[in-house]
C-alpha positions in Angstrom: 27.8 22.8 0.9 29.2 21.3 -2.5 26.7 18.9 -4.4 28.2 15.3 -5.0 28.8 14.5 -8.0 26.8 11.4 -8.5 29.3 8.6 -10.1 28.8 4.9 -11.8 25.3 3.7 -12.7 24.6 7.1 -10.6 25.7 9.2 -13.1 24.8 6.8 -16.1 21.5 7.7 -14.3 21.7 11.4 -13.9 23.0 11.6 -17.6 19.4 10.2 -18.3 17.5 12.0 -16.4 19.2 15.4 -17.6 18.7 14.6 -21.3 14.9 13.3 -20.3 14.6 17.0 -19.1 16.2 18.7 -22.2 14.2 16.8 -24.8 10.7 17.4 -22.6 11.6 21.2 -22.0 13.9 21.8 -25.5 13.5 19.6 -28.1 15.9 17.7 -29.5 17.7 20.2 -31.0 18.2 21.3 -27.6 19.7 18.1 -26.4 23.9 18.2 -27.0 26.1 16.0 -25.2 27.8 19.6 -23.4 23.9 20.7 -22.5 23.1 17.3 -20.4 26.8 17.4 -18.8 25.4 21.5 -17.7 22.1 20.4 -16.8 23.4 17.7 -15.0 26.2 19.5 -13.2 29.0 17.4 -14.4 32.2 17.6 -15.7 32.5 18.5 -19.0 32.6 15.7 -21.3 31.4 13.1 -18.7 28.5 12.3 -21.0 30.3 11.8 -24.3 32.2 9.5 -22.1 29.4 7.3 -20.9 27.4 7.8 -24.1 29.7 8.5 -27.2 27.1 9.0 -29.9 23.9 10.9 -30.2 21.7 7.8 -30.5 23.6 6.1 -27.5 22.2 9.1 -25.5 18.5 8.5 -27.1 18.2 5.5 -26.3 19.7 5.8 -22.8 16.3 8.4 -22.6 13.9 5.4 -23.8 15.3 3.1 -21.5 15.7 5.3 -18.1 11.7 6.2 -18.5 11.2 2.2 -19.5 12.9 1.4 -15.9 10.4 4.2 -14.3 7.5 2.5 -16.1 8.4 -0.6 -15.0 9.0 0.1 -11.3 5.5 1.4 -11.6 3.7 -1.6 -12.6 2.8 -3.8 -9.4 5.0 -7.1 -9.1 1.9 -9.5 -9.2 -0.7 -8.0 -10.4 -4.0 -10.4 -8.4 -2.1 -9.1 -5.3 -3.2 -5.3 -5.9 -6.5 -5.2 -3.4 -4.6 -3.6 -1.0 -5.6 0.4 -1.2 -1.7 1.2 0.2 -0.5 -0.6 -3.4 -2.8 0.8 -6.2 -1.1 4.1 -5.8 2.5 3.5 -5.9 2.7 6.2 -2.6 1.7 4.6 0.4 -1.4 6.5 0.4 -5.0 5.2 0.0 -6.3 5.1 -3.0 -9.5 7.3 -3.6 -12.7 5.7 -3.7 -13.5 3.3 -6.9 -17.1 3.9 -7.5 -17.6 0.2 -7.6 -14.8 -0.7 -9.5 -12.1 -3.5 -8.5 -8.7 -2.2 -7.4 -6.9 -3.4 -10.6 -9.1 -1.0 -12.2 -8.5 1.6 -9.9 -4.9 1.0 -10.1 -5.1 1.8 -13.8 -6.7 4.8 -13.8 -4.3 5.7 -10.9 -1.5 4.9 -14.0 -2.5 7.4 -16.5 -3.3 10.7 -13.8 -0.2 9.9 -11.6 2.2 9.8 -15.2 0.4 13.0 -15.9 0.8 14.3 -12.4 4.2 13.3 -11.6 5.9 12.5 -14.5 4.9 15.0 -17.1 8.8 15.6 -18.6 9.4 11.4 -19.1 5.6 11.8 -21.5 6.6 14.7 -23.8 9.7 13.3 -24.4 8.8 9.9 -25.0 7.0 11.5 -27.7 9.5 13.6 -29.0 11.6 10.3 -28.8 8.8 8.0 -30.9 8.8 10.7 -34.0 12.5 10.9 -34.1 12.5 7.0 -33.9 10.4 6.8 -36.9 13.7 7.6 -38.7 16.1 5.8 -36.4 15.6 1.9 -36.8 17.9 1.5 -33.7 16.1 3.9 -31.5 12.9 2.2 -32.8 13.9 -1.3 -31.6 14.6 0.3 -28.5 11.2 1.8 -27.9 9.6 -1.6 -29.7 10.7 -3.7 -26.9 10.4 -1.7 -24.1 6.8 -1.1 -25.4 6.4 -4.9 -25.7 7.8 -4.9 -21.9 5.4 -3.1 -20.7 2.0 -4.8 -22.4 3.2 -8.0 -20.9 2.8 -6.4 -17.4 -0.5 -4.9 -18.5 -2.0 -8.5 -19.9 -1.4 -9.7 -16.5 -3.3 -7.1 -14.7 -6.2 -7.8 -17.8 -6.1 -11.4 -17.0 -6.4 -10.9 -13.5 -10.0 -8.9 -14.8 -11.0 -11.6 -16.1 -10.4 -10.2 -19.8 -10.3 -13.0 -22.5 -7.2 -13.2 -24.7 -5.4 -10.4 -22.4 -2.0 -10.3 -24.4 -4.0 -9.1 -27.2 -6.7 -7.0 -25.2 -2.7 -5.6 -23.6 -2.3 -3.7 -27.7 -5.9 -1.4 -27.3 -5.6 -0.8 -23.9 -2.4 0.5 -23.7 -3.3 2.2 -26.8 -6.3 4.5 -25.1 -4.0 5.2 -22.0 -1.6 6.4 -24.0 -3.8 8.6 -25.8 -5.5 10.0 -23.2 -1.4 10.8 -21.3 -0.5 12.8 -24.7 -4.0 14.4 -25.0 -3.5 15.4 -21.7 0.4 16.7 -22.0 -0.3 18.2 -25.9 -3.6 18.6 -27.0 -6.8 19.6 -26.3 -6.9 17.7 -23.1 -4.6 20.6 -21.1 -7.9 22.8 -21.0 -9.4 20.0 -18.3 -9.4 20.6 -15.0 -7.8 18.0 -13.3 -10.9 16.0 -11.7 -12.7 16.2 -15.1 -9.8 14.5 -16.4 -9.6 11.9 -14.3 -13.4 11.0 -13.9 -12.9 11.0 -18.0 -10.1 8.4 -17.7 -12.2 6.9 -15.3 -14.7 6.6 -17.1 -12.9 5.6 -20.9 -11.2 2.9 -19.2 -14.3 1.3 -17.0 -16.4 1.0 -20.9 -12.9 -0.1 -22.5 -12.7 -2.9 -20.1 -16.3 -3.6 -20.1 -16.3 -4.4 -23.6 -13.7 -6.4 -23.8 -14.8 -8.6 -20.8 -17.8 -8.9 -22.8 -16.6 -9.5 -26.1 
């Protein structure tokens, strides 16, 4: 049976997801506009079509995974009781050990990225170094970055967290940490419940003290 060839924002999307792929398993110097179009299965030359320049293709990357993270997030964060929703799957959420189901839910952020999306977390760290030296590619990551805390200080406000759009900076901070320790450092030698009970736990005395504070 001959694979369709995906077209429009399909392969806009596939493009993406192919380079996501190269940077996480290759680096970037493994990422070339003919490499995505083989990993991808396209035509030749359908990527320097879509995306004519190196950085076009980078920051396509940043914001493929920023849609991901986004779909992710729930759409009102007070309505997240429901087990079914704190998962993203459909399937009940594990037991909270007392916490509330916001909390849950955000443990549930940081081992499910690790889990599931292990490729979109290396190279959105590939992506940040290189963008260190890219002020375009920067802005890109900047805002989607921004994006994302907004969605977080409504989950912290629905905790009851004073001044949540700044409480959104160190949260985020620590789950992003503990993704990359996980993915790239000494974190990998974990099994997987010890890591979550440890995000668990990091995240229940982060929140603690800032509800507190």
């Amino acid at each position: 049976m001959t694979k369709k060839v995906p077209l429009g924002e399909d392969r806009r999307d596939a493009i993406a997801d192919a380079a996501i792929h190269l940077v996480a398993t290759r680096g970037l110097r493994g990422l070339t506009h003919r490499a995505v179009d083989e990993e991808a299965g396209l035509p030749q030359g359908s990527t320097s079509y879509y995306l004519r320049t190196r950085n076009a293709l980078l920051t396509a990357c940043v914001n493929r995974m920023l849609t991901r993270d986004l779909g992710a997030q729930p759409a009102n964060a007070a309505g997240t009781g429901d087990p079914a929703r704190r998962t993203g799957t459909g399937d009940p959420a594990r037991p909270t050990g007392g916490g509330s189901g916001l909390e849950e839910l955000m443990v549930e952020m940081v081992v499910g990225l690790v889990r599931e999306r292990t490729d979109d977390l290396v190279a959105r760290y590939e992506l940040s170094l290189e963008a260190s030296r890219q002020p375009e590619l920067r802005e890109a990551i900047v805002q989607g970055g921004r994006q994302l805390r907004e969605g977080l200080a409504g989950m912290l406000a629905a905790l009851g967290i004073p001044d949540p759009e700044a409480a959104a900076w160190p949260v985020a901070a620590m789950m992003d940490g503990l993704m990359y320790d996980r993915v790239a450092g000494a974190g990998t030698t974990l099994s997987p419940e010890a890591f979550e009970s440890a995000v668990r736990r990091s995240l229940g005395a982060l929140l603690t003290g800032l509800r507190n504070a």
